[in-house]
C-alpha positions in Angstrom: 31.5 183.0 185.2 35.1 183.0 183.3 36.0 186.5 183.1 39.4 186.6 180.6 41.2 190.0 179.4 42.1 190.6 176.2 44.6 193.4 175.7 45.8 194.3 172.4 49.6 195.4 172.1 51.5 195.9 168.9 55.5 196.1 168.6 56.9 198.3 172.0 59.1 200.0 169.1 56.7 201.0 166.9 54.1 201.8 169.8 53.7 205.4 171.2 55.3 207.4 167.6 53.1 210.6 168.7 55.6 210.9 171.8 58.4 211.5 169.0 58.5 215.2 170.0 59.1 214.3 173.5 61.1 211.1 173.7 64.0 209.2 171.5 63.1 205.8 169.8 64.9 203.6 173.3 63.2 205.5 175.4 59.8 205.3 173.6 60.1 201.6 173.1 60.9 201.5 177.1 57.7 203.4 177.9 55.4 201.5 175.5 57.1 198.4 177.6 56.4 200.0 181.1 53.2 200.4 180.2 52.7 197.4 179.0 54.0 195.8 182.3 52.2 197.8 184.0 48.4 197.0 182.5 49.2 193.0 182.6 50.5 193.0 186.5 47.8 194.9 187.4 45.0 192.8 186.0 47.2 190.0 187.4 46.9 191.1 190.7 43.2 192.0 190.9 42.2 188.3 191.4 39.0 188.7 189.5 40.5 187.8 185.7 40.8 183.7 185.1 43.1 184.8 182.4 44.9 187.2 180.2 45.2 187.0 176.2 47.1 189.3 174.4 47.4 190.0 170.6 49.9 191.3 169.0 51.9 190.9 165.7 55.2 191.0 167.9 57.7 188.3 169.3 59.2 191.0 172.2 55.5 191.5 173.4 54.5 188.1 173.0 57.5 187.2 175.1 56.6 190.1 178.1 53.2 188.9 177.9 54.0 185.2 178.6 56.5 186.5 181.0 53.7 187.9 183.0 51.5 184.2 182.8 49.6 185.7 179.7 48.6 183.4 177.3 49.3 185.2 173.4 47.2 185.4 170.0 49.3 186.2 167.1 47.7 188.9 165.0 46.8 187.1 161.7 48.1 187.5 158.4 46.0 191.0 156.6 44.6 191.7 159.6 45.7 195.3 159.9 42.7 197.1 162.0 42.6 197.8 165.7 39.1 196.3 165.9 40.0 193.2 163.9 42.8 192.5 166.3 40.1 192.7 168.6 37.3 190.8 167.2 40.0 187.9 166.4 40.7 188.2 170.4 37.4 187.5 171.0 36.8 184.7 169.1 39.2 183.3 170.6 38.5 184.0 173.8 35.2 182.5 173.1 36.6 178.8 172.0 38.7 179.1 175.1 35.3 179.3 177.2 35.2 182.6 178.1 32.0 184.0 179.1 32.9 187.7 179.5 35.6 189.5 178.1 37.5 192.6 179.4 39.3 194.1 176.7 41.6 197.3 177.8 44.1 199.0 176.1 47.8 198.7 177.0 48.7 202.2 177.7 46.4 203.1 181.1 49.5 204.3 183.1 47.1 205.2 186.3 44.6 201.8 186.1 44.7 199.9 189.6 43.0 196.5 190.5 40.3 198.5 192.3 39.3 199.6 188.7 39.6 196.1 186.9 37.3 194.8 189.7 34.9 197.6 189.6 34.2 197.0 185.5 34.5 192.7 186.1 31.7 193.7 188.8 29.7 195.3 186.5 29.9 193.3 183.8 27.9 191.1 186.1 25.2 192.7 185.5 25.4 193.9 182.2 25.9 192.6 179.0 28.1 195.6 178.0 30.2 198.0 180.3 32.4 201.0 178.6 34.7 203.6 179.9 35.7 206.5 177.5 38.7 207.6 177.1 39.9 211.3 178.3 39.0 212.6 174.8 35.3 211.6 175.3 35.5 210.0 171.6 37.8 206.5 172.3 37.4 203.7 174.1 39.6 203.0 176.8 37.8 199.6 178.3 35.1 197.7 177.0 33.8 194.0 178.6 31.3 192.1 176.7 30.5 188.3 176.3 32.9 187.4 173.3 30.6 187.8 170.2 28.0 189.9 171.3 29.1 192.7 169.1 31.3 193.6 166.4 33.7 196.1 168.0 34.8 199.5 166.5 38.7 200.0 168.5 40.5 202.4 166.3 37.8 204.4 164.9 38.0 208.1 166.1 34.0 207.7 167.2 34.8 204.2 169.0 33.0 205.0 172.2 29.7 206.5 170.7 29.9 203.2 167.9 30.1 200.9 170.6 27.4 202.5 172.6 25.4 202.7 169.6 25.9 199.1 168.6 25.1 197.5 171.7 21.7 199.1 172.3 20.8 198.5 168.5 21.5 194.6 169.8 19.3 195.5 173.0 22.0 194.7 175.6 22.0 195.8 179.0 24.5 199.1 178.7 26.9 200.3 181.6 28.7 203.3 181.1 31.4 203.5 183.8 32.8 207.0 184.6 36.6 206.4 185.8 39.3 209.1 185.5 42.4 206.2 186.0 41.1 204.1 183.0 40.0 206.9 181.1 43.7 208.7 181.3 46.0 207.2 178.3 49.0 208.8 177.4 49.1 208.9 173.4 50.8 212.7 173.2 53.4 214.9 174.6 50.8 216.5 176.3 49.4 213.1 178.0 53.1 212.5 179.0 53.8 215.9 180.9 50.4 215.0 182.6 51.3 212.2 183.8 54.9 212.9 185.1 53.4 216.2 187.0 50.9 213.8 188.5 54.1 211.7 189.8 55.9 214.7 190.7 53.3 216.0 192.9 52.9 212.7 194.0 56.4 211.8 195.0 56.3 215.4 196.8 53.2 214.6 199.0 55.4 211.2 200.3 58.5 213.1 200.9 
């Protein structure tokens, strides 16, 4: 089975504006990149991914993804929705021979290869395996075969529309509880979150 990720990513200095209140535009752009960096080595390093595509409309994230072995998909021309970013993704994914596609966001600051091999596992046997995000209402990783579904990334509903959509189809559902995957950081609030988490971290090392 060719398992490939598709990871959608736009500009690292227009990514993360809600974190405005709590970072400057450098050090937003720098986050939005460490993030980045961090979602693409770790599905590198899980060993159960026989590739990586990422879209995006930008030349500095086309040039970290490619950094990192990733092949790219520029964003086409009108294409301005999250879930059309995606859906083009996919399509591609499926004239590259991909049988099932792991799509995850680029801002999962706690994901580990543990996880990425927990949902390639399950996708094994499932058509469909979702994890929602920390608000209960996005989608933080869906893998499907490439054109099993239209996907609905961007919509404030996305989990419950993909759920919905893929037992309309009559796929095989898996609905994968995980705290790391579901954890994004998209507000000041997500931020302080996560550096208490390192905080408390780095204190239980010291």
């Amino acid at each position: 089975m060719s398992v490939w990720a598709l990871v959608p990513a736009k500009a690292f200095e227009r990514g993360k504006s809600r974190l405005a209140p709590a970072l400057d535009d450098a050090a937003r752009a720098a986050f939005a990149r460490s993030l980045f960096d961090h979602v693409l080595g770790t599905l590198s390093a899980s060993g159960v991914v026989d590739g990586i595509l990422v879209a995006t409309d930008s030349p500095s994230v086309a040039a970290a993804a490619r950094a990192h072995g990733a092949a790219v998909r520029n964003d086409a021309p009108g294409v301005t929705t999250l879930a059309g970013v995606v859906d083009d993704g996919l399509a591609d994914l499926a004239a590259r021979g991909a049988r099932t596609a792991l799509v995850l966001m680029a801002d999962l600051p706690r994901l580990d290869v543990d996880d990425v091999r927990v949902l390639v596992a399950a996708a094994a046997t499932h058509d469909v395996v979702l994890v929602r995000a920390d608000d209960e209402r996005h989608t933080n990783a869906l893998a499907l075969p490439p054109g099993a579904m239209a996907t609905a990334f961007g919509r404030a509903d996305s989990f419950d529309a993909h759920l919905a959509a893929a037992r309309a189809a009559g796929l095989r559902v898996a609905v994968v509880d995980n705290a790391r995957v579901a954890f994004d950081v998209d507000g000041p609030d997500d931020h302080a979150r996560m550096l208490a988490s390192s905080a408390r971290k780095s204190a239980t090392l010291a």
